[in-house]
C-alpha positions in Angstrom: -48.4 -32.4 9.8 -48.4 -32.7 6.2 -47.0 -29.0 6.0 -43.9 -29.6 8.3 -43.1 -33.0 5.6 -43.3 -31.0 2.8 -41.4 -28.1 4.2 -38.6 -30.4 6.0 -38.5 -32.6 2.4 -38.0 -29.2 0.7 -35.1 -28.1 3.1 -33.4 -31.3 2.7 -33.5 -31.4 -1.1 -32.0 -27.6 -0.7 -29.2 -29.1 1.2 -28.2 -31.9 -1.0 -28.2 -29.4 -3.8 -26.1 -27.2 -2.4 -23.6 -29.7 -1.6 -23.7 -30.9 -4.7 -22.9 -27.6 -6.2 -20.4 -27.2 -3.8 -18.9 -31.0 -4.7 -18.7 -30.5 -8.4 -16.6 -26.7 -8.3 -13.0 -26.3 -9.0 -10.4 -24.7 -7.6 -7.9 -23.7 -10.0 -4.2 -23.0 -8.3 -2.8 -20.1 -8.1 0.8 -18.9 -9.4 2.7 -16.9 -7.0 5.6 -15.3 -8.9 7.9 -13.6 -6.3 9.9 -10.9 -7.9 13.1 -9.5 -6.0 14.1 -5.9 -6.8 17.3 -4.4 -5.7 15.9 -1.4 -3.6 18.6 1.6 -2.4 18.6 3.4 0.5 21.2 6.1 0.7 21.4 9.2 3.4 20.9 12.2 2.2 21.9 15.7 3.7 19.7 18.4 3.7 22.7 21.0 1.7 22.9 18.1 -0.7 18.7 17.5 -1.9 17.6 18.9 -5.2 16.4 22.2 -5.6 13.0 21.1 -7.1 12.9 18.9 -3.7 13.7 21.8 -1.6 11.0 23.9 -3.7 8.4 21.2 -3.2 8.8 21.4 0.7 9.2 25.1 0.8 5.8 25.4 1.8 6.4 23.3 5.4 9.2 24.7 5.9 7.6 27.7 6.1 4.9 26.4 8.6 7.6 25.8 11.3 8.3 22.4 10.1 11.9 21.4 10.2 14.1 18.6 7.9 15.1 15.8 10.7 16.1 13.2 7.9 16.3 12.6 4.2 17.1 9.9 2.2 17.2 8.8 -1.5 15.3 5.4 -2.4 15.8 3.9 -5.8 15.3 0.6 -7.5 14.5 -0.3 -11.4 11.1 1.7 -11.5 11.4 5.2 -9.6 12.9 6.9 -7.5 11.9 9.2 -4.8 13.3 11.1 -1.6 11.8 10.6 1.7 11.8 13.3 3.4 11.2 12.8 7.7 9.6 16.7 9.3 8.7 17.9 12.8 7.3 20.5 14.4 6.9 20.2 18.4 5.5 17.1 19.5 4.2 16.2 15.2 5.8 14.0 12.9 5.2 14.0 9.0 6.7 11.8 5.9 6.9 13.1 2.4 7.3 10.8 -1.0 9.0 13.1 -3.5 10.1 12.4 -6.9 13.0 13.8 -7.9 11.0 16.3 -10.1 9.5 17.5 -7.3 6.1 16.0 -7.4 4.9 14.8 -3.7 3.4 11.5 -3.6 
């Protein structure tokens, strides 16, 4: 009997500590800065893409993989060209840069 006093006076002074701790903490708020960009989307046709774009998807083009859509997205920090492929019943989306580099 002694035992289970001990051990329940133990587990109680555990709790009361630990809402204590929890009691005293403080949340500090958070800031939430929204920040609107102007983003572009503009329709690009195949004829009109860059040549390092073209170069860059050379390699799936190759595969059997044809262009259904492309478009140009820009806002203040980069720009790249999404490029929309198929081939029979598959679907794939390339990020390029203008440069060429796939994202």
């Amino acid at each position: 009997m002694k035992k289970l006093n001990v051990l329940s006076a133990a587990f109680l002074l555990g709790m009361f500590s630990t809402v204590g701790f929890a009691a005293s903490t403080q949340i500090e708020s958070n800031n939430i800065i929204v920040v609107e960009q102007e983003v572009s989307k503009t329709t690009v046709e195949v004829t009109d893409l860059p040549e390092a774009v073209t170069e860059a998807i050379q390699t799936k083009l190759n595969q059997g993989w044809e262009i259904n859509e492309a478009a140009l997205i820009a806002d203040k920090e980069k720009t790249l060209y999404i490029i929309k492929l198929s081939k029979e019943d598959e679907t794939s989306t390339l990020k390029i840069t203008p440069e060429g580099e796939i994202q």
